[in-house]
C-alpha positions in Angstrom: 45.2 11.1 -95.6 44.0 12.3 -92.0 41.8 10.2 -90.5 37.7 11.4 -90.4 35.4 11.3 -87.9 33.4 8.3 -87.8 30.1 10.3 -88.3 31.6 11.7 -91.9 32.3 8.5 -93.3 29.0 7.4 -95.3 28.9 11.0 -96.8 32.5 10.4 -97.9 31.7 6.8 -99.4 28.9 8.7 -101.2 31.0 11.0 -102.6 34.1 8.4 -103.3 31.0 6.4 -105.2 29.9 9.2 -107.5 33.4 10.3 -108.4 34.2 6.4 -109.4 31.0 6.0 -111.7 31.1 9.3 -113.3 28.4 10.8 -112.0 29.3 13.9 -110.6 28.9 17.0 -112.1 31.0 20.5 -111.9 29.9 20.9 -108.4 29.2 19.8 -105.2 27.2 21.4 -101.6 28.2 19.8 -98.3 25.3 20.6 -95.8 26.1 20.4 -92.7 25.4 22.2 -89.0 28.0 24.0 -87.2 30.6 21.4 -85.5 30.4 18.2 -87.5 33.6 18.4 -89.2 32.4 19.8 -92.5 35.7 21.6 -93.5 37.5 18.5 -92.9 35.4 16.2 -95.3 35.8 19.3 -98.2 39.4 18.4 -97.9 39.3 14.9 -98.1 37.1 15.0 -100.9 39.4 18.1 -102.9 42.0 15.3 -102.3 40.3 12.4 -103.6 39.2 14.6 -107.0 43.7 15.6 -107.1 44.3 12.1 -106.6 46.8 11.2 -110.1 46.3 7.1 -108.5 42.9 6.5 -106.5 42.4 3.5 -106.3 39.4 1.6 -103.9 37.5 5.3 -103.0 41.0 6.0 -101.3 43.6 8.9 -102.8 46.9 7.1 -102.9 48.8 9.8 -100.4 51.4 9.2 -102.6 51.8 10.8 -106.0 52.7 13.9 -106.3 49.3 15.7 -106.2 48.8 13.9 -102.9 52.4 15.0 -101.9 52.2 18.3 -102.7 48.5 19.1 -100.2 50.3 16.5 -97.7 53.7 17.6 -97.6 53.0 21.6 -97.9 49.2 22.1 -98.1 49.8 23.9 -101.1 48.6 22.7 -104.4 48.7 24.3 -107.7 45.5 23.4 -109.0 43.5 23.9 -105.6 42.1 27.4 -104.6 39.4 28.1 -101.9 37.4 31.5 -101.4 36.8 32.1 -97.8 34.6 34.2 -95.8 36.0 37.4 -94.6 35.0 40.2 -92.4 35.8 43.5 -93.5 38.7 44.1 -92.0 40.3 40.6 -93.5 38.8 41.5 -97.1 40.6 45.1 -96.8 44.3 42.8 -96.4 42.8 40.4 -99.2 42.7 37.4 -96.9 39.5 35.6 -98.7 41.6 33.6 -100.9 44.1 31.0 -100.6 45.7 28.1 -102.5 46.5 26.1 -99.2 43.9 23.2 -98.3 44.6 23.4 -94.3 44.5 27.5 -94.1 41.5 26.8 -95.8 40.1 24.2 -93.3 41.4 26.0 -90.5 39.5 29.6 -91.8 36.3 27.9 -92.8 36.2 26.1 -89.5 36.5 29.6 -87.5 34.4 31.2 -89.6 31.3 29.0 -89.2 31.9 28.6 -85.2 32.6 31.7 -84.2 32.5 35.1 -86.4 34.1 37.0 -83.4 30.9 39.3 -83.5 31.8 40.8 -86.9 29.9 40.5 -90.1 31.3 37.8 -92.7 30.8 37.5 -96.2 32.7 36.3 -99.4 34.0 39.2 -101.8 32.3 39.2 -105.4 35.4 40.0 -106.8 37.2 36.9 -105.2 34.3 34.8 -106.5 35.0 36.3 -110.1 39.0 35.5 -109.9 38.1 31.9 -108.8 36.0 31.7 -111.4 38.7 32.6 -114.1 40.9 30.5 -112.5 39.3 27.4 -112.9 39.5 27.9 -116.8 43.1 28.2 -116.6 44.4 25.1 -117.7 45.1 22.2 -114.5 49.0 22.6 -113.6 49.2 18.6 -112.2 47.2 17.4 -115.1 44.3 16.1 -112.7 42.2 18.5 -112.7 41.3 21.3 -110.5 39.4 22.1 -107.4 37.9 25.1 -105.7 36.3 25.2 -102.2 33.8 27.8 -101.2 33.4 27.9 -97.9 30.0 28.5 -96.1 28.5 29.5 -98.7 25.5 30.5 -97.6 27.0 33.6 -96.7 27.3 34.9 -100.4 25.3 37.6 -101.4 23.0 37.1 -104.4 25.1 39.5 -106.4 28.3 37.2 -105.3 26.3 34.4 -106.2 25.9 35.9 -109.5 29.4 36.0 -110.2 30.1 32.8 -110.6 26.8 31.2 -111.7 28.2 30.8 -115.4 30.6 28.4 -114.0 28.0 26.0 -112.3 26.1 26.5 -115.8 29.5 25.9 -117.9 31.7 23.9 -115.4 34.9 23.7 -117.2 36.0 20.1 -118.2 37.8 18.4 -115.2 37.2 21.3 -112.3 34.8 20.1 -109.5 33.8 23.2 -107.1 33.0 22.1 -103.8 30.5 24.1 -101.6 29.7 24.2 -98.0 26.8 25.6 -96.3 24.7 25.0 -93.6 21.6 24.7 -95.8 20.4 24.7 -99.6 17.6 27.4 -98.5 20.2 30.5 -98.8 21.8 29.1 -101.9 20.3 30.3 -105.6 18.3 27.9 -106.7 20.0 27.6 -109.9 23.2 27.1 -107.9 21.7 24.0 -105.9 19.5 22.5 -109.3 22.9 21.7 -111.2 25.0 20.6 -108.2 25.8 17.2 -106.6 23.9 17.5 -103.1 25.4 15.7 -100.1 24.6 16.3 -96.2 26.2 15.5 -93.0 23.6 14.1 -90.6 24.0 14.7 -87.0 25.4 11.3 -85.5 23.1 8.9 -82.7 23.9 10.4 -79.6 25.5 7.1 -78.1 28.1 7.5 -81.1 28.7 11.5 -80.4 29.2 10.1 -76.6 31.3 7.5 -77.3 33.5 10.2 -79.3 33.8 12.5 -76.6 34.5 9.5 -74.4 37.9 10.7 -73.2 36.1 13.5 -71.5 34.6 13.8 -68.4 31.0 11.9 -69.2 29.0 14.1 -67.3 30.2 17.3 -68.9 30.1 15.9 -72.2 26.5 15.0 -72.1 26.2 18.9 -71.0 28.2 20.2 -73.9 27.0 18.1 -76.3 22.9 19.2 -75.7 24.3 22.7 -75.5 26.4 22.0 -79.3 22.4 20.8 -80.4 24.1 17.1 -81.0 27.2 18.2 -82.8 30.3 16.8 -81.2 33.2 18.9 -82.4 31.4 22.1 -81.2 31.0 20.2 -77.8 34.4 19.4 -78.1 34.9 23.2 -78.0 32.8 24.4 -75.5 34.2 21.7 -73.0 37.5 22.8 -73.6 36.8 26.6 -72.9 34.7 25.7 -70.4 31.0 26.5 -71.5 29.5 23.8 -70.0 30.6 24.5 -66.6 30.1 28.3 -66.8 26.2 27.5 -68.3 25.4 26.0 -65.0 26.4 29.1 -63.0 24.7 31.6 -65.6 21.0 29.1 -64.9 22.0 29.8 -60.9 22.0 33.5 -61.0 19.4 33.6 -63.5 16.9 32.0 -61.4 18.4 33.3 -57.8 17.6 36.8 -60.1 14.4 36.0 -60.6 13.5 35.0 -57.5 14.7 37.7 -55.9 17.6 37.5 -54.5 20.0 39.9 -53.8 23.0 39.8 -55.5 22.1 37.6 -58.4 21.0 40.2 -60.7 24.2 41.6 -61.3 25.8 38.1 -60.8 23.8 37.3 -63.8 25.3 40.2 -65.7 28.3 39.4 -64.6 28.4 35.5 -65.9 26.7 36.9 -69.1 29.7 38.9 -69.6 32.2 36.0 -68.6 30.7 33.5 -71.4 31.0 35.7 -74.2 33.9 38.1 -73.4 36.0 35.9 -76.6 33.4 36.6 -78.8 31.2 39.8 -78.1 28.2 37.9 -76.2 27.8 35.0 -79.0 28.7 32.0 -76.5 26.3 33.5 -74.1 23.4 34.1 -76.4 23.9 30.5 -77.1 23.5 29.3 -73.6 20.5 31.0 -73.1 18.7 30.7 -76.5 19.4 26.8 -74.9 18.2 27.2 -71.9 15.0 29.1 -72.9 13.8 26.6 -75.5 14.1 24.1 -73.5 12.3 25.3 -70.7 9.7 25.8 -73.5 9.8 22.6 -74.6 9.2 21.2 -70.8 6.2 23.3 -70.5 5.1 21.8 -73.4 5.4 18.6 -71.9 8.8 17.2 -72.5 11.4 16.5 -70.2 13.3 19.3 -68.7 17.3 18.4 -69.3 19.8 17.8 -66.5 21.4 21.2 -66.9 18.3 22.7 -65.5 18.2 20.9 -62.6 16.8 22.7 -59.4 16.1 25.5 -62.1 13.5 23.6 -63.9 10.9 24.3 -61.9 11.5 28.2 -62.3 11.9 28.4 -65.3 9.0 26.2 -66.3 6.7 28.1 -64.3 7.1 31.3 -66.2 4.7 32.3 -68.8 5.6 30.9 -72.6 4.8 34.9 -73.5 7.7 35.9 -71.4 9.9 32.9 -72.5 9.3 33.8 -75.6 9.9 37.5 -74.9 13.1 36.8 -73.3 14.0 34.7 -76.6 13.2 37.8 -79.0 15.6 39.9 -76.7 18.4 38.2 -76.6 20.4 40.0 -79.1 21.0 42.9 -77.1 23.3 40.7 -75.1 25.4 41.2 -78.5 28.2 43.9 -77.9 29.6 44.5 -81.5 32.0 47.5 -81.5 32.6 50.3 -82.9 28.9 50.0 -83.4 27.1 49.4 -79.9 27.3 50.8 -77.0 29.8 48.6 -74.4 27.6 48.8 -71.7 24.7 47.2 -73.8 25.4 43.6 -73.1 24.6 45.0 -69.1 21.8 46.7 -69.7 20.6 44.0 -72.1 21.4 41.4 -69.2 18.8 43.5 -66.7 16.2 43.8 -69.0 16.1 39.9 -69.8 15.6 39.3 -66.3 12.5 41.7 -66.1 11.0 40.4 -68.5 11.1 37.0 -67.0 10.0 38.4 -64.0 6.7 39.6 -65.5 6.1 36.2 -66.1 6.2 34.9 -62.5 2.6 33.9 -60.6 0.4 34.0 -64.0 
């Protein structure tokens, strides 16, 4: 089975634990934030559940459940529902019987939505549902994955809430989300609850350790502590470009020519692959924690010379800025293209009304 990372490992024992003694009922939630590796523990705990010979907490990799998601990824008694933008849902692309399309999907899906609206299909929920009371094809029971589930609709939810009441005997349905609070409460009451914590920050270093240190203490504050999502904002280069965006943010501030359209311009760099989300991030970072230093904490390293800028503007106008950020968003067909510009320019004025107060 593929190795996980070291931070996944106690939620996995906790999971190999239940399954031993019995104790686990029809379903299970995996809570999690973005970039800990979620999708990847779902998997090794859908191939645990499909094991024919686990033995030690450990599926065997050998029999031919473990064969059959090894070798092709396909298994007969596995199905995931996925969420989909509309576009994706139109093609049918929400479900799939292959445990690494459906790691792969769910993975994409909760770190980048490319801008556009996701959701999983009622009528997807309702065929997974009458699936898992078909009868198990390897004899070992079945397993289906929904994926970030807290993006279901109520009435989706609905769909498939006589299952969690009725689980059929031998099917497990495992559920990620990034919290219980979206989740129906009947939903959450009846299911085995297990959460990914972020790991210390000397362990989330020591993973990224192959990577330049300095830029992976910068990604990894930027990812909120999560080191896969710093993983992937090193390698498009986030980290690097967050340090120009605080330079023409403050030079625009202050002043100086140029910058404000420099600003624009870096603001539309970060988030060109995904319609202003990567640059909303940056700044939703960078405006916190210059809250938080005026608060009294200490200002991070990516501030640097900008600290003292940025801390001397009013929390109102912080908080503002904050509020606005949104209109950074350029979603088409629906917004205007030039938005994320004119978005940029009004950002910086309203910091600027909160200079010498």
């Amino acid at each position: 089975m593929p190795a996980l990372a070291p931070w996944l490992s106690g939620t996995a024992a906790a999971f190999s634990a239940a399954l031993a003694a019995g104790r686990l009922p029809g379903s299970v939630i995996i809570t999690a934030a973005s970039g800990l590796g979620v999708e990847a523990l779902a998997a090794h705990c859908a191939r645990l559940f499909l094991c024919q010979s686990r033995a030690q907490g450990e599926a065997c990799g050998a029999c031919p459940s473990c064969q059959s998601l090894n070798l092709h990824g396909t298994h007969p008694d596995f199905m995931a529902a996925l969420a989909s933008t509309r576009e994706e849902a139109q093609q049918g692309h929400d479900l799939t019987p292959s445990l690494s399309a459906a790691v792969e999907n769910a993975g994409l899906a909760s770190l980048d939505t490319g801008g556009q609206a996701r959701a999983i299909r009622i009528d997807s929920l309702r065929a997974l549902s009458g699936w898992l009371r078909e009868g198990s094809a390897m004899g070992a029971g079945k397993v289906a994955l929904i994926a970030n589930a807290h993006l279901m609709a109520a009435q989706a939810a609905n769909a498939i809430l006589k299952t969690f009441e009725e689980p059929p005997r031998g099917t497990l349905v495992i559920m990620t989300a990034k919290g219980l609070s979206s989740l129906l409460p009947t939903i959450v009451s009846r299911a085995f609850k297990l959460q990914v914590p972020l790991p210390a920050r000397a362990a989330a270093l020591e993973f990224l350790a192959a990577e330049d240190p300095a830029r992976a203490a910068v990604a990894l504050d930027l990812a909120g502590g999560a080191p896969l999502l710093a993983q992937d904002l090193m390698a498009r280069g986030v980290d690097l470009g967050a340090r120009d965006l605080i330079a023409s943010l403050c030079g625009a501030i202050n002043g100086e020519r140029g910058q404000e359209m420099a600003f624009a311009a870096k603001v539309r760099e970060l988030g060109a692959a995904d319609h202003g989300r990567t640059a909303v991030m940056v700044l939703s970072y960078i405006i916190r924690e210059a809250l938080k230093a005026k608060a009294g904490g200490a200002a991070p390293a990516l501030l640097g010379q900008a600290a003292p800028v940025l801390i001397g503007l009013r929390a109102a106008a912080l908080m503002a800025a904050h509020g606005a950020l949104p209109a950074l968003m350029a979603v088409p067909p629906q917004q205007d293209p030039r938005a994320p510009l004119a978005g940029a320019i009004s950002l910086i004025n309203t910091l600027v009304e909160g200079k010498g107060q």
